[in-house]
DSSP file (Angstrom, degrees, kcal/mol; ACC not computed):
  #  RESIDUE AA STRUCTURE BP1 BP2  ACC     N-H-->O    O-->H-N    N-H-->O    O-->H-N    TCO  KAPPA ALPHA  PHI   PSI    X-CA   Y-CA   Z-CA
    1    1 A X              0   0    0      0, 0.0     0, 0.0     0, 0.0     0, 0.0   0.000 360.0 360.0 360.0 119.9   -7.4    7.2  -14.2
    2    2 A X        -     0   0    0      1,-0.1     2,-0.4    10,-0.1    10,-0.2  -0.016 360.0-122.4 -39.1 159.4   -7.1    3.8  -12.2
    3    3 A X  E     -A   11   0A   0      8,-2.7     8,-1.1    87,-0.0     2,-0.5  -0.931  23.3-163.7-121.3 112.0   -9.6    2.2  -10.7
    4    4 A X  E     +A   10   0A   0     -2,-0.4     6,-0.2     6,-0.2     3,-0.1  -0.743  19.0 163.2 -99.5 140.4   -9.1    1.8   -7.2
    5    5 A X  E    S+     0   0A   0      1,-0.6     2,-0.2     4,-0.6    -1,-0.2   0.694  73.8  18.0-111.4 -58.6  -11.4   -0.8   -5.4
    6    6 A X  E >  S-A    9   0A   0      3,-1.0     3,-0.6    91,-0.1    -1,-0.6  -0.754  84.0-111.8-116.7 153.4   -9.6   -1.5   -2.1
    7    7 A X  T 3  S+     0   0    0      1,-0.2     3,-0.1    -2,-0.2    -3,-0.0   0.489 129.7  39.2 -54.3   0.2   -6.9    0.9   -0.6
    8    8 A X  T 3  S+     0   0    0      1,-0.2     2,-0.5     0, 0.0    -1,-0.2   0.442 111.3  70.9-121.5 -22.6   -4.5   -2.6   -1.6
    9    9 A X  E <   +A    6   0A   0     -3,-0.6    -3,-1.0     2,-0.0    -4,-0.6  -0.874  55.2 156.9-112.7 137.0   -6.5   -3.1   -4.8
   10   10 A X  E     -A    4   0A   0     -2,-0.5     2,-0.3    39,-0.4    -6,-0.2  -0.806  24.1-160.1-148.6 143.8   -5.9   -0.5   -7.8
   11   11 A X  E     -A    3   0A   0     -8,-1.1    -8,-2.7    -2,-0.3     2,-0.2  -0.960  20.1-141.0-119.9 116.6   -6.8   -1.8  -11.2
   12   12 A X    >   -     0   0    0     -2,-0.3     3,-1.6   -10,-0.2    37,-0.1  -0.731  26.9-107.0 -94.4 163.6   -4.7    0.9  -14.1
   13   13 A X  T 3  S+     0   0    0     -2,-0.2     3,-0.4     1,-0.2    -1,-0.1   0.393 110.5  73.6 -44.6 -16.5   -6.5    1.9  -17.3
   14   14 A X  T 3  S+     0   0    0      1,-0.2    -1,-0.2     3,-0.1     3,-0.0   0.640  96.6  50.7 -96.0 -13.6   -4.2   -0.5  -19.4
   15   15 A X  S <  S+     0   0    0     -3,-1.6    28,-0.8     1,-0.0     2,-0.4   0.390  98.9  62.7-110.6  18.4   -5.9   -3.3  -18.2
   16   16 A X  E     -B   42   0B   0     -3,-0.4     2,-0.4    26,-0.1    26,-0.2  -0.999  64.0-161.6-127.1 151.4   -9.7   -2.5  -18.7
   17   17 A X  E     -B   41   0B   0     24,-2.1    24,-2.1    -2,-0.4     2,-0.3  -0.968   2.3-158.1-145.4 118.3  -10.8   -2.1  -22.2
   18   18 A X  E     -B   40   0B   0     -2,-0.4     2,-0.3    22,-0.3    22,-0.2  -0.639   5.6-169.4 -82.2 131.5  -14.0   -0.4  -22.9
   19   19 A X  E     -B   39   0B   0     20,-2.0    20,-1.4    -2,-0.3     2,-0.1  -0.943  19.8-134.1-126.7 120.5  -15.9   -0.9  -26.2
   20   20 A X  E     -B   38   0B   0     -2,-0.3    18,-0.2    18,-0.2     2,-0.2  -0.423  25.9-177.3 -99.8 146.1  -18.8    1.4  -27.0
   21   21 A X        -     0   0    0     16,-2.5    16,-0.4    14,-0.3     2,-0.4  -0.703  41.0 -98.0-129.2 169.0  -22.2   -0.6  -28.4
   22   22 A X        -     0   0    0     14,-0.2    13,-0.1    -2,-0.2    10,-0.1  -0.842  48.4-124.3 -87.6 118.5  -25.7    1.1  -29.7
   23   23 A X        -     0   0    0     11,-0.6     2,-0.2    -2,-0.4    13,-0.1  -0.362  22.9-125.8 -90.8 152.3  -28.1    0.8  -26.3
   24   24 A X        +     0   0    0     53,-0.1    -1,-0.1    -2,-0.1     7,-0.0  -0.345  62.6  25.8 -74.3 168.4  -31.5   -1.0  -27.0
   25   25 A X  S    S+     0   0    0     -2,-0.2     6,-0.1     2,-0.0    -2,-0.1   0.366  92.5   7.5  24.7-158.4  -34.7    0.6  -26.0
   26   26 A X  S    S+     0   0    0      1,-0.1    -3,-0.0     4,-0.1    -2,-0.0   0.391  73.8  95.1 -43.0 151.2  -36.3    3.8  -25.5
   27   27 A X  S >  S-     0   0    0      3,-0.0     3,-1.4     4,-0.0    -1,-0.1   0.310  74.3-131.5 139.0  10.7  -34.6    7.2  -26.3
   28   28 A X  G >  S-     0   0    0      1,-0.2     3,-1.6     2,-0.2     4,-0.3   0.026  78.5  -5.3  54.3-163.8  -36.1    7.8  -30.0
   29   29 A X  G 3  S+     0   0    0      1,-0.3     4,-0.3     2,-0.1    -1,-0.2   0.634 131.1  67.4 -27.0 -39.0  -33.8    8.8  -32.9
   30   30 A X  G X> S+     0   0    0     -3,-1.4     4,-3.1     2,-0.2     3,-2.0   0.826  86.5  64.5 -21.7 -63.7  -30.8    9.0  -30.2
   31   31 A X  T <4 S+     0   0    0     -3,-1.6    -8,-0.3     1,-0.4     5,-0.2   0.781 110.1  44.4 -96.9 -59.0  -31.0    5.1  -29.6
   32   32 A X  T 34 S+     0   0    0     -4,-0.3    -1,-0.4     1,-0.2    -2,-0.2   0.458 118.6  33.8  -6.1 -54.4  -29.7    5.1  -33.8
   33   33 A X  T <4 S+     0   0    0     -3,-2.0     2,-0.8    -4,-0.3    -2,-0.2   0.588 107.3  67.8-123.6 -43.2  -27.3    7.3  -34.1
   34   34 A X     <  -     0   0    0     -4,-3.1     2,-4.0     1,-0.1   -11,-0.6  -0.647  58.2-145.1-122.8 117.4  -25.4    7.3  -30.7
   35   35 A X        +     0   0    0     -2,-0.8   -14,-0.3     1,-0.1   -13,-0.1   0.151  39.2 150.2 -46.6  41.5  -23.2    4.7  -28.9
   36   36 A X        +     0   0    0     -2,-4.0   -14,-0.2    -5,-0.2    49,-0.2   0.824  34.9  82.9 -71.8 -36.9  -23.9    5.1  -25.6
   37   37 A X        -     0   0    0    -16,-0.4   -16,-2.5    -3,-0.4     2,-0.9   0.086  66.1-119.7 -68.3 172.8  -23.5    2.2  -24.1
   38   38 A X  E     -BC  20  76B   0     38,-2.4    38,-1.5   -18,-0.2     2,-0.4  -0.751  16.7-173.8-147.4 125.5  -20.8    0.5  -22.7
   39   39 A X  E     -BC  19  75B   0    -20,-1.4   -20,-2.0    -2,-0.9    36,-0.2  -0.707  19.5-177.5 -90.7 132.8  -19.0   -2.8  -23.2
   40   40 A X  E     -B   18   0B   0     34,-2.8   -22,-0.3    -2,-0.4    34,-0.2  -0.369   6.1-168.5-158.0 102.9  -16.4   -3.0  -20.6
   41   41 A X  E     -B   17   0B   0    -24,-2.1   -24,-2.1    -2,-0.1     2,-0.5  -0.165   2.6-166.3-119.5 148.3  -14.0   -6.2  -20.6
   42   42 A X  E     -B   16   0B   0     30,-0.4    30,-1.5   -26,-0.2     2,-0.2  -0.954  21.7-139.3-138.0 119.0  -11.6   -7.1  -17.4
   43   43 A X    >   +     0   0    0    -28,-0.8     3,-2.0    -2,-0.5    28,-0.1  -0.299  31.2 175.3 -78.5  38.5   -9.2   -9.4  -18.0
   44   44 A X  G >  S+     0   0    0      1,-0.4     3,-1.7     2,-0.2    27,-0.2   0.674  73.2  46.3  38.8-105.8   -9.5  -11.4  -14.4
   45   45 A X  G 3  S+     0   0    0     25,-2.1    -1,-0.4     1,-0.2    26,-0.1   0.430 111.4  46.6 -50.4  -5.5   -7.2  -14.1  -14.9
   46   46 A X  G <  S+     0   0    0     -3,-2.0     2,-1.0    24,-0.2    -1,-0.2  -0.196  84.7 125.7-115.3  22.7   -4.4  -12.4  -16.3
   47   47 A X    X   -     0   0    0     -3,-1.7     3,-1.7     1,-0.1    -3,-0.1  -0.662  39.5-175.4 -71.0  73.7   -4.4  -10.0  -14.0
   48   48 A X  T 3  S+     0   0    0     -2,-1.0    -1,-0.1     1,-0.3    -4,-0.0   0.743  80.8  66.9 -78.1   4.8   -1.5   -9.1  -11.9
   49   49 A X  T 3  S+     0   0    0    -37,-0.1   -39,-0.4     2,-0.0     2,-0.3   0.033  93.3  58.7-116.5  62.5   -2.8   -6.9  -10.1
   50   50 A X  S <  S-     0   0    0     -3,-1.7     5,-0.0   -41,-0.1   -41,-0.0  -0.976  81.6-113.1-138.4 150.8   -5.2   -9.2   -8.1
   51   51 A X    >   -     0   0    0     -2,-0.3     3,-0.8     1,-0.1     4,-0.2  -0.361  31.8 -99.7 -61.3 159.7   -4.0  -12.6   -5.7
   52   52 A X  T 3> S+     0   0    0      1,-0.2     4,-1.0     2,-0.2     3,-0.1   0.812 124.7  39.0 -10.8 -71.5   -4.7  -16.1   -6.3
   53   53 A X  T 34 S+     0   0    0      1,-0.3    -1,-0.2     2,-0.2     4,-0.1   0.103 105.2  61.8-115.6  41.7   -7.3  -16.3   -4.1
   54   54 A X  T <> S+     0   0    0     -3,-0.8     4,-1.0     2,-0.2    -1,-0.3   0.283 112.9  47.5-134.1 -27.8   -8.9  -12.8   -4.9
   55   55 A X  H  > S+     0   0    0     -4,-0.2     4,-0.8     2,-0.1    -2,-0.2   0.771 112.4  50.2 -87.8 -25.2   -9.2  -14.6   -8.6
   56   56 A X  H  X S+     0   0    0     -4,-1.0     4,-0.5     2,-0.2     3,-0.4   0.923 112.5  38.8 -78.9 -32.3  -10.5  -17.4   -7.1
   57   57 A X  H >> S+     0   0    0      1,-0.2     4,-2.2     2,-0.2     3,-0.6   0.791 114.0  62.7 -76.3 -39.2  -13.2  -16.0   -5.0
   58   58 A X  H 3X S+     0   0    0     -4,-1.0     4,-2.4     1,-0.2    -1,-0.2   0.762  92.3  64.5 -65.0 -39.5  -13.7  -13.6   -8.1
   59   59 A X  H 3< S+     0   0    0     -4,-0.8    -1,-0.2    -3,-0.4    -2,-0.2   0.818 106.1  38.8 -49.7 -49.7  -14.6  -16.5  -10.1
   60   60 A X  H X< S+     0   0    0     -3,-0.6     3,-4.8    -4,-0.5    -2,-0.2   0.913 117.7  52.2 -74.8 -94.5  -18.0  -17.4   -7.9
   61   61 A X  H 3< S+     0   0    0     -4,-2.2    -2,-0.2     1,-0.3    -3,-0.2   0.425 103.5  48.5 -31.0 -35.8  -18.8  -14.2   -7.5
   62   62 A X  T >< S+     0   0    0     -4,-2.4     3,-0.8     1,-0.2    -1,-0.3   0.407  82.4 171.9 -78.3 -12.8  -18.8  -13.0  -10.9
   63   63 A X  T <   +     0   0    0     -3,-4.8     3,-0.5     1,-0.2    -1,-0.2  -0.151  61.5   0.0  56.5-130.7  -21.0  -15.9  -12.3
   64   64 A X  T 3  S+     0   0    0      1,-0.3    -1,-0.2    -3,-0.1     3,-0.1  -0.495 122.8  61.3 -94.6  45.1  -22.0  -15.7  -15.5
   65   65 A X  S <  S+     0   0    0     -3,-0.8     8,-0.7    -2,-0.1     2,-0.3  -0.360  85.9  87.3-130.9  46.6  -20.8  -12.5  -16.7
   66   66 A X  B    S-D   72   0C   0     -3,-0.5     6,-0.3     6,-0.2     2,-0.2  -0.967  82.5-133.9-126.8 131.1  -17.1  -13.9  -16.1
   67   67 A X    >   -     0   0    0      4,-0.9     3,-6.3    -2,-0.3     2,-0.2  -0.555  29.5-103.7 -96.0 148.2  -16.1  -16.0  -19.8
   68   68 A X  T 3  S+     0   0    0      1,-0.3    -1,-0.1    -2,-0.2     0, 0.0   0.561 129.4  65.6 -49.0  -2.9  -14.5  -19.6  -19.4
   69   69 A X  T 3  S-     0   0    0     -2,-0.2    -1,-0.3     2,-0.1   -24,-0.1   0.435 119.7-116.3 -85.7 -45.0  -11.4  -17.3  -20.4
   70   70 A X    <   +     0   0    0     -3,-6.3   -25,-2.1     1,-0.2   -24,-0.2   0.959  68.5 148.1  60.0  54.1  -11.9  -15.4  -17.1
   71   71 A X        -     0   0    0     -4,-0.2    -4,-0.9   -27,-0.2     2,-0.4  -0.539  42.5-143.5 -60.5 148.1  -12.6  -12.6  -19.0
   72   72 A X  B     -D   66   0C   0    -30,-1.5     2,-0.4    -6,-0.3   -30,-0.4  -0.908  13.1-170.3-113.3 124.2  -15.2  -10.2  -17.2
   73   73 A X        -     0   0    0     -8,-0.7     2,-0.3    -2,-0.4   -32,-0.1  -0.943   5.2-177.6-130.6 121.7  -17.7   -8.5  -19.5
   74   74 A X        -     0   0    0     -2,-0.4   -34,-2.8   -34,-0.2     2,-0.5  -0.937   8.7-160.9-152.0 105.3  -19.7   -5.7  -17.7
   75   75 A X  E     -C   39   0B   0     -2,-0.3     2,-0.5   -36,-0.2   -36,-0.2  -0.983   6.7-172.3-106.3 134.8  -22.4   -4.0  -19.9
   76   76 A X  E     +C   38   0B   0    -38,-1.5   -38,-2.4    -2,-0.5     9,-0.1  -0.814  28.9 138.5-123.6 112.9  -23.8   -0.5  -18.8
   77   77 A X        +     0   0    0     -2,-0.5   -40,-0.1   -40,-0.2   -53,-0.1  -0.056  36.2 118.8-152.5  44.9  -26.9    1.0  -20.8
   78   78 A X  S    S+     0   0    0      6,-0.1     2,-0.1     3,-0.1     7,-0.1   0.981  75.6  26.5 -48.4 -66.7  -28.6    2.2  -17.9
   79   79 A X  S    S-     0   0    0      2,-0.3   -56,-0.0   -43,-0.1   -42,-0.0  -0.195  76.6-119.5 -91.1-173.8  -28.5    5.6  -18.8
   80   80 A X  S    S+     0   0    0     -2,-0.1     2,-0.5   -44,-0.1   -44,-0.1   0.431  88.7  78.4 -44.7 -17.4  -28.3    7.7  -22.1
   81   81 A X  S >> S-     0   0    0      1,-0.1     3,-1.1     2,-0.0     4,-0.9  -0.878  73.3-146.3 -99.6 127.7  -25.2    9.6  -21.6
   82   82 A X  H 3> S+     0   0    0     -2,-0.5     4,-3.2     1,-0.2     5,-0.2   0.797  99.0  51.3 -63.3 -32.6  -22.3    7.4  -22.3
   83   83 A X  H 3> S+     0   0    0      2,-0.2     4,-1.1     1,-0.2     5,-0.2   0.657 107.4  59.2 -80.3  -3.6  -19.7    8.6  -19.8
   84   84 A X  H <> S+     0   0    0     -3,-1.1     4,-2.4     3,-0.1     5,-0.2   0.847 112.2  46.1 -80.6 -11.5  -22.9    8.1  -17.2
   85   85 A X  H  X S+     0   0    0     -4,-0.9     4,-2.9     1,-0.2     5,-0.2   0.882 108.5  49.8 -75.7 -30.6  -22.4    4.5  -18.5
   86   86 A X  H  X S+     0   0    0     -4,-3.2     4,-2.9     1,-0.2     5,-0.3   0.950 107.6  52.1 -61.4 -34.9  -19.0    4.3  -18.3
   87   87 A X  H >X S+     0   0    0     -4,-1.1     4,-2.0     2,-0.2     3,-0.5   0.993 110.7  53.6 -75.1 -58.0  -18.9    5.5  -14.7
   88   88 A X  H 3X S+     0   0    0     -4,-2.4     4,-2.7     1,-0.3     5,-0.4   0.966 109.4  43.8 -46.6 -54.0  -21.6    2.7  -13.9
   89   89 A X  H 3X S+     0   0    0     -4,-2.9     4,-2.0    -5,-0.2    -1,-0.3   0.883 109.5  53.8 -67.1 -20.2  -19.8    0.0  -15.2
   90   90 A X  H <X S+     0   0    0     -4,-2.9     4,-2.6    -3,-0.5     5,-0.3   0.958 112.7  50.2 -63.9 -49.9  -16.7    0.9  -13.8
   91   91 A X  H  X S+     0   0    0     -4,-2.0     4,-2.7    -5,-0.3    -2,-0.2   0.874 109.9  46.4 -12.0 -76.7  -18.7    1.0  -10.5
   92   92 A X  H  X S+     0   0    0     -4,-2.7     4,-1.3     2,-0.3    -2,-0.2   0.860 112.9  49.0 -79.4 -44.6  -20.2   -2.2  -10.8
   93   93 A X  H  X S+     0   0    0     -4,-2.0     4,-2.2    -5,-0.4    -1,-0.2   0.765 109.0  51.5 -67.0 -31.9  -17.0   -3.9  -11.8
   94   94 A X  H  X S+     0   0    0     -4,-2.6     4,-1.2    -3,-0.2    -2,-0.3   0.849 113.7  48.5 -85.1 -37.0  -15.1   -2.2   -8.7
   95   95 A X  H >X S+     0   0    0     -4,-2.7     4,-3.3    -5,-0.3     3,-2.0   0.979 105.2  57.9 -36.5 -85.4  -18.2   -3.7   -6.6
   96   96 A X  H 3X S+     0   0    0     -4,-1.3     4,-2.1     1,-0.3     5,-0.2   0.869 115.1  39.2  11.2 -89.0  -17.7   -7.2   -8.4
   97   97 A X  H 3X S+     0   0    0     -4,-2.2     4,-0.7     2,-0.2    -1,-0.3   0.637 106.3  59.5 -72.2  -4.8  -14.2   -7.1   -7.0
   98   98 A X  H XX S+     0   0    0     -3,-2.0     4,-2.0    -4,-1.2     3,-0.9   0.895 105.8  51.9 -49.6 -70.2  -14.7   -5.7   -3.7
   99   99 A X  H >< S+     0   0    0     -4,-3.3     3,-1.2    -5,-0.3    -2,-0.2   0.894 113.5  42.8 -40.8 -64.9  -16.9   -8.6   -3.0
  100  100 A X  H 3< S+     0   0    0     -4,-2.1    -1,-0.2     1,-0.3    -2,-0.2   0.673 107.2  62.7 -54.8 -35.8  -14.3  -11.1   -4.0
  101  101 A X  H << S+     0   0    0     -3,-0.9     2,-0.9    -4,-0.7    -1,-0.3   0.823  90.1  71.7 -61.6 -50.2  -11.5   -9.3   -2.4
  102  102 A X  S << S-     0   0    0     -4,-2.0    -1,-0.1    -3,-1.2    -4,-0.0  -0.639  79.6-135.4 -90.6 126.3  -12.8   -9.6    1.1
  103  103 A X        -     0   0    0     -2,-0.9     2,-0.5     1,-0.1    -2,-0.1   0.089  24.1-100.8 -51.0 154.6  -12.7  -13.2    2.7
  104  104 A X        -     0   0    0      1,-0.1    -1,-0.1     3,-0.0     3,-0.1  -0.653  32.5 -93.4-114.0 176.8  -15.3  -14.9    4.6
  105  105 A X        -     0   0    0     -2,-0.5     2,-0.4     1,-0.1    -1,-0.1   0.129  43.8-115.2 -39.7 157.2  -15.9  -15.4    7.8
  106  106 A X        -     0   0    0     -3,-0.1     2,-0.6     1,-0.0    -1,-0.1  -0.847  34.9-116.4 -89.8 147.9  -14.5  -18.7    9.1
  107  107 A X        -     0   0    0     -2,-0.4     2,-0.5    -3,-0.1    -3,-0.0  -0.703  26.3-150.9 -82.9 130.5  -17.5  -20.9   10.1
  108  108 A X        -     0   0    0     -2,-0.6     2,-0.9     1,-0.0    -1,-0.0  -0.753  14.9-134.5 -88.8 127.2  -17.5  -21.9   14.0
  109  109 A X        -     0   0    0     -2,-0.5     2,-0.1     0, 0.0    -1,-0.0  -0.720  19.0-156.8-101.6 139.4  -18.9  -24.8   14.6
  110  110 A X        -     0   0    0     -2,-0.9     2,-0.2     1,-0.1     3,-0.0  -0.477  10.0-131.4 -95.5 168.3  -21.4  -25.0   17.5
  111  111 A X        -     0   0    0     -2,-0.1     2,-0.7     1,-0.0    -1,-0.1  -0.427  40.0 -81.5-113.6-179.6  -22.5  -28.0   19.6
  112  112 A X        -     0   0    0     -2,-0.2     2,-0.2     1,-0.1     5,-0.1  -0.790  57.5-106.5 -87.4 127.2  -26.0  -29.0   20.5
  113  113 A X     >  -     0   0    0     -2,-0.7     4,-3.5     1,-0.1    -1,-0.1  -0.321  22.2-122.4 -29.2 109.3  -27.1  -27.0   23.3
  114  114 A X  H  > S+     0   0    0      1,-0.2     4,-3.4     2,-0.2     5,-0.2   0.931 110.2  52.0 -27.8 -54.0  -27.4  -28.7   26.8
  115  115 A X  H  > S+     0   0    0      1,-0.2     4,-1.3     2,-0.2    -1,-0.2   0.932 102.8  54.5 -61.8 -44.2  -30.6  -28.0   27.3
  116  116 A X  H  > S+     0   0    0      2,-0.2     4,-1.4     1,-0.2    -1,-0.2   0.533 106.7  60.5 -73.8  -7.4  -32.0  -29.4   24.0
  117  117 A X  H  X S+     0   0    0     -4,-3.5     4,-1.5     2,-0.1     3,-0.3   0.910 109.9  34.3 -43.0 -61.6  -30.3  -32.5   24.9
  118  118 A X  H  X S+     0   0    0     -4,-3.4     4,-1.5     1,-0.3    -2,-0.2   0.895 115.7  55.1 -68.2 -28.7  -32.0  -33.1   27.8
  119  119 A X  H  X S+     0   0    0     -4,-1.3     4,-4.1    -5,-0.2    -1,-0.3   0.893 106.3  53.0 -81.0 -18.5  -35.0  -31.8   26.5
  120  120 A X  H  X S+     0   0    0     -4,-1.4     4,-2.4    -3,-0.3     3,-0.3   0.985 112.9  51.7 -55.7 -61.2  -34.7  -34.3   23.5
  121  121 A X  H  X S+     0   0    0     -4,-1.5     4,-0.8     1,-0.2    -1,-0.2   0.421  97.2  58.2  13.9 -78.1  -34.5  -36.7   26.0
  122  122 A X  H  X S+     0   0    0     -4,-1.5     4,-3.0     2,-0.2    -1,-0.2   0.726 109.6  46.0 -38.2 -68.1  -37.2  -36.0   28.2
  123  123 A X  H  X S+     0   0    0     -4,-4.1     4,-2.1    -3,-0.3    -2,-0.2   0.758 104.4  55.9 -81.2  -5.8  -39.7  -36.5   25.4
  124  124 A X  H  X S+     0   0    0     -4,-2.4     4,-0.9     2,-0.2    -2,-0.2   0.981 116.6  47.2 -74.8 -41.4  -38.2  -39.9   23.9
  125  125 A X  H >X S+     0   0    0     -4,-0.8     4,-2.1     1,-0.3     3,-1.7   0.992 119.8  37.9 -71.4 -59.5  -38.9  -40.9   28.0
  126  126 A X  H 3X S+     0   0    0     -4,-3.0     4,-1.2     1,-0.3    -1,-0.3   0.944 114.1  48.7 -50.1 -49.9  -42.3  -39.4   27.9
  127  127 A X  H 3X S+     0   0    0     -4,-2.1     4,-1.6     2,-0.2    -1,-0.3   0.692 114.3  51.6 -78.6 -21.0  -43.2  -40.5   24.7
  128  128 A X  H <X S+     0   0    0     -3,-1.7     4,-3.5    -4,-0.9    -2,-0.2   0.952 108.4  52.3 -86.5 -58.7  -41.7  -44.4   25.9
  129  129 A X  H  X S+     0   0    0     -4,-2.1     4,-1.8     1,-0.2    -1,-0.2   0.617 105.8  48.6 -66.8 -21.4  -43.8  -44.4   28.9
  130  130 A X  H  X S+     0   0    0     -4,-1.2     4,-0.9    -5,-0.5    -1,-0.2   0.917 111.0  56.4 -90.6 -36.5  -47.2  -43.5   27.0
  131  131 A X  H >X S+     0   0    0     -4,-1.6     3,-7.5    -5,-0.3     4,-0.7   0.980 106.0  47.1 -27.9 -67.0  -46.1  -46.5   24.6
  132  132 A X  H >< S+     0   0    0     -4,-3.5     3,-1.3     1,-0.3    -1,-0.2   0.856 101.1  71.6 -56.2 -40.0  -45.9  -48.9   27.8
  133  133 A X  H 3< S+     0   0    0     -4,-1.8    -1,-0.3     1,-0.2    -2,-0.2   0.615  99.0  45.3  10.8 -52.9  -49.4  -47.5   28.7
  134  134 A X  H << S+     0   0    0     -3,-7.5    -1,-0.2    -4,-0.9    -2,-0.2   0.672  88.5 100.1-100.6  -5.3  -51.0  -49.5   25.8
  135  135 A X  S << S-     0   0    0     -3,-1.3     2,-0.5    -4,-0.7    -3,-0.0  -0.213  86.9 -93.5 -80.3 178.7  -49.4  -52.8   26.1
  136  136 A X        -     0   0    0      1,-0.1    -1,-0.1     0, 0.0    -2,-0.1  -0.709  45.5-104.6 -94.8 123.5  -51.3  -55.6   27.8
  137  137 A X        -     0   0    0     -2,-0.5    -1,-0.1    -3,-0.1    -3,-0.0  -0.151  46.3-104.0 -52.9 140.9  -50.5  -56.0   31.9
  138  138 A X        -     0   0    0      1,-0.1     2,-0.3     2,-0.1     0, 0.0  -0.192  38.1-123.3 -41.8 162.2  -48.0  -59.4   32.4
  139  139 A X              0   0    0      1,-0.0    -1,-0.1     0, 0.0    -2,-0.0  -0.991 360.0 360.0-104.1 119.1  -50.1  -62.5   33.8
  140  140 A X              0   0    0     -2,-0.3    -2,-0.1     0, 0.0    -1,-0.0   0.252 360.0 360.0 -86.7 360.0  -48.9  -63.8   36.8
C-alpha cells in the first residue's frame, strides 16, 4: 500500500525498503528470537516522486538520519509487535516529509517603530543634558 503524505505527495511501496533487525532491550526471551524491529530505508534523492525543492528542504529537516547518499534510514523499535513498528516508522517518515513538503513563511521585514525612535531619542537628549550638568560653568 502507498504511502501517502500530502494529497500531491504519495510515496509507492517500490520505493521504501524495510529490513527487519533484533530490537535491544527489555521483552525477555522475545528480544532473541524475534525480529521485531524495523529498518526502514527511503531513497530521498532518487526519488521521483518528490520536487527539487521538497528534497532540498528534506535535506535540513531530516538531519542526521538522512546518509550523505540522501538515503533516509528510519528505525522503529518502540514497540514489540513488528507490524506496530512498521506502522510507526512509516509514520514518522510520512511526518519527516510532510515537514519538508510545506514551504515557509516568507519573512516580512518590519521597520523600527515610530515611537521607539523618538523614544530612543528622547533619552540620548536626556541623557546629553545630565552630561552638560557636570561640566565646569564658561568664565566670562
Amino acid at each position: 500500500m502507498p504511502l501517502q503524505v500530502t494529497p500531491s505527495v504519495t510515496i509507492p511501496d517500490s520505493e521504501l525498503h524495510e529490513t527487519f533487525i533484533r530490537a535491544s532491550g527489555p521483552g525477555g526471551q522475545n528480544v532473541n528470537k524475534v525480529a521485531s524491529a524495523v529498518q526502514l530505508k527511503f531513497d530521498a534523492a532518487n526519488s521521483p516522486s518528490l520536487s527539487a525543492a521538497v528534497k532540498a528542504r528534506l535535506r535540513a529537516v531530516a538531519g542526521r538520519r538522512m546518509t550523505r547518499d540522501g538515503v533516509i534510514i528510519i528505525e522503529a523499535k518502540r514497540f514489540r509487535d513488528q507490524e506496530k513498528n512498521r506502522a510507526d516508522a512509516r509514520a514518522r517518515l510520512a511526518a519527516l516529509i510532510e515537514r519538508a513538503a510545506r514551504p515557509p513563511k516568507p519573512r516580512r521585514r518590519t521597520g523600527v517603530p515610530r515611537a521607539q525612535k523618538r523614544k530612543r531619542v528622547e533619552n540620548k537628549k536626556k541623557r546629553g543634558e545630565l552630561k552638560a550638568k557636570r561640566r565646569r560653568p564658561p568664565i566670562d
